[in-house]
C-alpha positions in Angstrom: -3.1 22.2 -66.8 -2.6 25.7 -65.1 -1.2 25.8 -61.6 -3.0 28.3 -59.4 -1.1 29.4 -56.7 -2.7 29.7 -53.3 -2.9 32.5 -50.6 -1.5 31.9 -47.7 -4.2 33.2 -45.2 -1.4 34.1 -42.7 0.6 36.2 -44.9 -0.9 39.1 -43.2 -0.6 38.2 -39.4 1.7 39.5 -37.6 4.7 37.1 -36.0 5.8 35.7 -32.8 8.9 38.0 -32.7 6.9 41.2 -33.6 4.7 40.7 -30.4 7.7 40.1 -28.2 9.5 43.0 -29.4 6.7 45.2 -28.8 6.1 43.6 -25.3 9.9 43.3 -24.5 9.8 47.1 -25.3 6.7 48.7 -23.0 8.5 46.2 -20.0 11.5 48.0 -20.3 9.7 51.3 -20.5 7.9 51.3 -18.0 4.5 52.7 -16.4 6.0 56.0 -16.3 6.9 56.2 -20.0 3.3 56.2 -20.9 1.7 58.0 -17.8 3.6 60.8 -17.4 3.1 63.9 -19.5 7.3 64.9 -20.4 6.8 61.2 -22.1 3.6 62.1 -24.3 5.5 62.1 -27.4 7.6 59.1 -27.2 4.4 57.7 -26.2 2.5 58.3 -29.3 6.3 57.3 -31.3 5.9 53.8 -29.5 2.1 53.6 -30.4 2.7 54.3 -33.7 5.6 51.6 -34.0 3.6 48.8 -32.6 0.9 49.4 -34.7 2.8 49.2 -37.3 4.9 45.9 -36.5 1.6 44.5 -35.7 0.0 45.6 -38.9 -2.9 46.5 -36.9 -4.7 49.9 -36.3 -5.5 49.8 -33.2 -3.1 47.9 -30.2 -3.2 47.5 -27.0 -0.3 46.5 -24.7 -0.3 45.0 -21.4 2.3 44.9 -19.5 1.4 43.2 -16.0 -0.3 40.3 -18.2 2.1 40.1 -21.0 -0.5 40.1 -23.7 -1.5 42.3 -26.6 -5.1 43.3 -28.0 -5.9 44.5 -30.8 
């Protein structure tokens, strides 16, 4: 008999310590990081970072609620 090894369907989700990280790291930031125009490109370097722990291509991060969209 031939074993077929399953997918795990949540391989490709992203983990509990990703989001943190990525929310611990906009908190500590702050509004001004992202609002202000001397910050533009560490801005886009933080964008491009939690996209990419998130393994999502689009994210969005709020800070006030502590939650993340994407």
């Amino acid at each position: 008999m031939r074993q077929v090894k399953q997918k795990n369907r949540f391989a490709q989700a992203p983990h509990h310590q990703s989001f943190s990280k990525v929310v611990a790291v906009a908190l500590g930031a702050g509004q001004d990081r992202f609002a202000l125009p001397e910050y533009a490109d560490w801005a886009k370097l933080f964008a491009r970072a939690a996209s990419s722990a998130l393994a999502k291509p689009m994210v969005r991060v709020d800070v006030a609620t502590l939650t993340i969209g994407y």
